[in-house]
N, C-alpha and C positions, 0 to 999 in steps of 0.2 A: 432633358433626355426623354427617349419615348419606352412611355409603358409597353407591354409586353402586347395587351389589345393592339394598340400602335402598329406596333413592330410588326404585328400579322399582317393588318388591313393596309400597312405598306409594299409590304411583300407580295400578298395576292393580287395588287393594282398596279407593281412592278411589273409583272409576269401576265398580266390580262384575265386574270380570271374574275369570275365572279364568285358571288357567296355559294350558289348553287353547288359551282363544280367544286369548288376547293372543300364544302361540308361535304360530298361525295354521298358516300355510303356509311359513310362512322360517326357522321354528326349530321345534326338536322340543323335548316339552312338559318332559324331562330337562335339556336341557343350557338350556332357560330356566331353571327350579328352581335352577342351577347357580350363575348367574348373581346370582340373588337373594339365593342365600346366601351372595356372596363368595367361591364355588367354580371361580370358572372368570372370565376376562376375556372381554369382547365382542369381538370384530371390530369396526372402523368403520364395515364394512357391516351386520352385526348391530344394533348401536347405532342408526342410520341407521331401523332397520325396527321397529323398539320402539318407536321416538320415533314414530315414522309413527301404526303402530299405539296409543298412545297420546294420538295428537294434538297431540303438542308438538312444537317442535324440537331435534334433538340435542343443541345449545349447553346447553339447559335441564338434562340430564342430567350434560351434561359439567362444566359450572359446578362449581365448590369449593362455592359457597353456591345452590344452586339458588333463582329467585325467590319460590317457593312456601314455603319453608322462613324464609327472611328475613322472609315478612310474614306468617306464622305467630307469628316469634319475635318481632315489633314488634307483633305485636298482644298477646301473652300479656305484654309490659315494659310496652306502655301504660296498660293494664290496672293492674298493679303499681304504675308510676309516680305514674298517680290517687291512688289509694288511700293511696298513702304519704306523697305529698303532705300530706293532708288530718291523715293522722295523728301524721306524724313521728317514727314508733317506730323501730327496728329493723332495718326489714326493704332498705333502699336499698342492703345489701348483700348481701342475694340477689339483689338488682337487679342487682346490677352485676357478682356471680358467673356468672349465669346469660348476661350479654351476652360475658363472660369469652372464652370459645375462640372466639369469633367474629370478635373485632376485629383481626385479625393478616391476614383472607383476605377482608375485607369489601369486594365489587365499588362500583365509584363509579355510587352510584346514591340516590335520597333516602332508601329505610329505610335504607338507612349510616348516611348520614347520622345519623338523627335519632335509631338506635341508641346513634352515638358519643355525641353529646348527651346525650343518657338515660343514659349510663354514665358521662360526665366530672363528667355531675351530682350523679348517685348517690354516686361515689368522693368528691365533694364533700362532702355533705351524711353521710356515713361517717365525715367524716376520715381518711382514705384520698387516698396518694401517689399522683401519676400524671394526676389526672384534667386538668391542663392540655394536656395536647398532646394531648388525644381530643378536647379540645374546639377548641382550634385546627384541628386535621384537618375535625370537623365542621362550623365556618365554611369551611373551603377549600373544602370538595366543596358546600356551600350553596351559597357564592359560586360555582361552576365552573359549578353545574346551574341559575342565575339564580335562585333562591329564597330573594329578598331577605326576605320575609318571616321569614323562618327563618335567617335571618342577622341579621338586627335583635333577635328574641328572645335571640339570644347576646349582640348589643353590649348588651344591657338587664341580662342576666342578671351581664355584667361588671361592670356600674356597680353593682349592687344589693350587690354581692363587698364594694365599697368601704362600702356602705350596713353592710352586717354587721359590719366592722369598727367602725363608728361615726363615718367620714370622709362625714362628710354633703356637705359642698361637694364634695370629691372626685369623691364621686359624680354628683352635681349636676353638675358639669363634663364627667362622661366625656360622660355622658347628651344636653346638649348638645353635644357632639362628634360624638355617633353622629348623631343628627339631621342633624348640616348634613352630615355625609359622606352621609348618605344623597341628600340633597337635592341637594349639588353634582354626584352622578356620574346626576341625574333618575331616582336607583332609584324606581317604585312600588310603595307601602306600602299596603295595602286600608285600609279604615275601620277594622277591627277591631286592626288594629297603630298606627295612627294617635291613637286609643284608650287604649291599654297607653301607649303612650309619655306622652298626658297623664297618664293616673292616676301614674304614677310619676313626672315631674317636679312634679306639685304637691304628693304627699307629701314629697317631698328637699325644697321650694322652707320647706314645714313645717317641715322637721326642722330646716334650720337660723333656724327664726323669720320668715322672711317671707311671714307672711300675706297682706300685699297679693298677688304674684303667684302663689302657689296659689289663691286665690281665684278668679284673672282667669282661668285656666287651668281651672279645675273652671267656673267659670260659662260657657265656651264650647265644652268638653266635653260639656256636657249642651243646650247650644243646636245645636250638631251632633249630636247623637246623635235630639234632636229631627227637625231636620231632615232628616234623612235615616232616621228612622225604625227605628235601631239602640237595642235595649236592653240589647244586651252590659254594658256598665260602669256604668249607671243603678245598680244597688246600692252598688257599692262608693263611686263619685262621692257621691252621697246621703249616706251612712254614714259618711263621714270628714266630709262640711259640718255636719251632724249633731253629730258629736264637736267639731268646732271651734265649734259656737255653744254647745254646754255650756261650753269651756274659757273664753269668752269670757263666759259669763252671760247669754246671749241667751235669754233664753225663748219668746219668738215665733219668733226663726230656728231654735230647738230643734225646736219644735211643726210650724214648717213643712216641715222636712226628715224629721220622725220621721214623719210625715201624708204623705210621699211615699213613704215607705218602706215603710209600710205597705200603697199603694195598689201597690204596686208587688211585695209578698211576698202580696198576695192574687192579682194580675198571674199571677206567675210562680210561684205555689204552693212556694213556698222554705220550709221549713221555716225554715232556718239563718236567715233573716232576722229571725223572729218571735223566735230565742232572740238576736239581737244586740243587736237592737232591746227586747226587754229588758233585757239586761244594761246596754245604756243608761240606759234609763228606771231601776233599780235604782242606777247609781252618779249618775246628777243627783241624784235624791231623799236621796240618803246625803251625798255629798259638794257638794252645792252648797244643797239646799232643805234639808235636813235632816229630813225627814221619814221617819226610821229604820224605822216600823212598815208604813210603807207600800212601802218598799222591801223591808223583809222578806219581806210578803206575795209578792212578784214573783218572789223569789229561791225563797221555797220551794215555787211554783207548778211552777219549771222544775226542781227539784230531785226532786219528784214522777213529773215526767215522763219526764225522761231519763237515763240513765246517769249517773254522776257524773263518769266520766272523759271523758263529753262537753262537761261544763259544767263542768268546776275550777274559771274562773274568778270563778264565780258565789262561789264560796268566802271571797273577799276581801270581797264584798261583804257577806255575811251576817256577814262577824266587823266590817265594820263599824256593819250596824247593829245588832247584838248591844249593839257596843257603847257605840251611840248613846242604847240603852234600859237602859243601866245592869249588862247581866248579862256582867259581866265572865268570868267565867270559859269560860261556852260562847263567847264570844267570842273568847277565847284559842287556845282548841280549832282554832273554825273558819282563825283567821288561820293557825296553825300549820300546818294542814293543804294551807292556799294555797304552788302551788310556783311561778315566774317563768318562763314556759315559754321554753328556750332559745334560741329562735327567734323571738322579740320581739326587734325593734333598733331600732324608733322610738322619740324621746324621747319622743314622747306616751303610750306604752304601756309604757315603761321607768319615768317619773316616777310614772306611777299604780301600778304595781304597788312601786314601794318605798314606798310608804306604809305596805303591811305590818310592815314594823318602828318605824316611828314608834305606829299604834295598839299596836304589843306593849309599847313602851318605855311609854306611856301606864297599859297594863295594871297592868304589873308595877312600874311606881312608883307606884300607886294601891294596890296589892298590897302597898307597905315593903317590893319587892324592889331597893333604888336600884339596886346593881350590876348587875342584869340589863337594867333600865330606861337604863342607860349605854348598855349592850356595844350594844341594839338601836337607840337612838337616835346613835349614830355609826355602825352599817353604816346606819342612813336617810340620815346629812347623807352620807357621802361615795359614795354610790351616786347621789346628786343633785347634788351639788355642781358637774360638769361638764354637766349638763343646763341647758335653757331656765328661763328665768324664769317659769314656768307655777304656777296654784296648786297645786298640790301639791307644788312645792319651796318654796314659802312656807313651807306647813302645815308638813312636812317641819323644814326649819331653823326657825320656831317653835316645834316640837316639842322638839330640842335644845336652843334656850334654855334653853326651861324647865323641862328636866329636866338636863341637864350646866351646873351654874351657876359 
């Protein structure tokens, strides 16, 4: 954090001045210098004439965290928090280093806030001790400063805790909880939080199997977002009804959701939407229509294009339709290659990706390696075993039949 000398000779080289002008007439341009460098303490009247002359208020100076500095330092973590988000490397602990010396002197005010947050979360997502009582502090001061909004993101962020663990109803439960607490003390929630809250009770309402009321919740999701002329959550809404008509063998509800998506990634010029929206269409054609070659073609379109540690995913698919086409061994390759990114806890996204060891168990006893073709078709059944009744834990314990006899 910068000393108070600091904070000045920041100020005055913010604003272009020199020593000259800014000592003026009330201080000589020595014992300013002095001051700058932690040489010398101010008088209050000193202080008083700096701030003047800078055009701020003393308070601003005197502050532990000056407010300049604070939304300096939340704008360089928002920055970070994005990015890290998207990626999930590493780095939520620089994140959370960098907010480090600050959270002990942090004025009540909303970058605290939303500091402490960004750091309880970071330490979170680290695994890293600690980070529940930042996060609690950062609902108090939310809640103190009325910014329900931002207090509702936490009650979410809490449920989703339970969701990671794999307490689906749990979650499901907090989630309704935070709602009607919202609703009973008549907090207002803007549309865009209104929003988040459907998308995430329809996917919980999923994860534990009932389709009916995610559905009823995504279908008036997208009729208010209509109406009111919000396309905030249109992707993601769209992308998950999508996934649910594949799972379902809907080909029409497939076609009409992927046709919105698409009008909707030309819409909003989304890249990422065009590579999901493949990855789609690659594992219907693979895993539902069976049209391996065709799916190939998709997978290696994007493969082409983007990084590869953009598109891993895409990796499951090509070993499965490698495998659909008989060429066992690059198919091996690719499935091997495929890793279950940590940060998957839906069973819809869970059960698909354990199929990776069922195609290997497939492999390798096609191979007359039986023992291999075991070891991997039992990390398939008991990685599914506690999951939904969905095809791919069909395929899955099919698999194990008829290979562990």
């Amino acid at each position: 954090m910068e000393t108070l000398g600091e904070r000045i000779k920041k100020l005055r080289k913010e604003q272009g001045l020199t020593l000259q002008t800014l000592a003026g007439s009330g201080l000589t341009k020595g014992m300013l210098s002095l001051i700058e460098n932690n040489k010398a303490n101010p008088s209050m009247e000193s202080l008083s004439y700096i701030a003047e002359q800078l055009g701020i208020d003393k308070d601003e100076l005197l502050a532990e965290i000056p407010t300049s500095e604070l939304r300096e330092l939340l704008q360089d973590v928002e920055k970070m928090y994005r990015a890290e988000t998207e990626n999930y490397s590493d780095g939520f602990i620089q994140i959370a280093e960098k907010i480090e010396p600050y959270v002990a002197s942090l004025p009540y005010r909303y970058e605290s806030a939303r500091l402490l947050e960004i750091y309880s979360r970071s330490l979170y997502y680290a695994k890293k001790e600690g980070w529940q009582s930042s996060l609690s502090q950062a609902e108090e001061m939310y809640e103190g400063l009325h910014l329900m909004n931002n207090s509702a993101e936490i009650h979410m962020f809490r449920a989703m805790l339970k969701f990671n663990e794999h307490l689906y109803s749990d979650a499901l439960s907090m989630l309704q909880e935070s709602r009607k607490s919202f609703e009973a003390r008549d907090a207002v929630l803007d549309s865009l939080k209104k929003l988040d809250f459907d998308f995430v009770e329809a996917i919980l309402y999923f994860a534990i199997g009932n389709d009916e009321d995610a559905v009823r919740i995504i279908d008036e999701a997208v009729e208010y977002s209509k109406e009111h002329q919000i396309f905030y959550k249109m992707n993601d809404l769209y992308r998950v009804m999508s996934f649910h008509a594949i799972l379902k063998n809907n080909q029409d509800m497939k076609n009409y959701y992927v046709h919105k998506l698409r009008l909707f990634a030309e819409f909003s010029d989304d890249e990422k939407i065009d590579i999901t929206l493949d990855l789609l269409e690659a594992h219907y054609l693979n895993s539902f229509a069976h049209e391996y070659e065709k799916a190939e073609a998709i997978v290696d379109k994007n493969l082409e294009k983007y990084k590869e540690d953009e598109i891993s995913q895409f990796f499951l698919e090509k070993g499965k339709a490698l495998y659909g086409q008989g060429r066992l061994e690059e198919a091996l390759d690719w499935l091997k290659r495929h890793k279950i990114w940590e940060f998957l806890h839906h069973p819809y996204d869970l059960a698909m990706n354990y199929e990776k060891d069922a195609y290997i168990a497939l492999i390798y006893e096609q191979q007359g390696q039986h023992e291999l073709a075991v070891k991997h078709a039992d990390i398939a059944k008991n990685n599914v075993l506690p999951m939904l009744d969905l095809p791919y834990k069909k395929f899955i314990l099919d698999v194990h039949q008829q290979i562990v006899r």
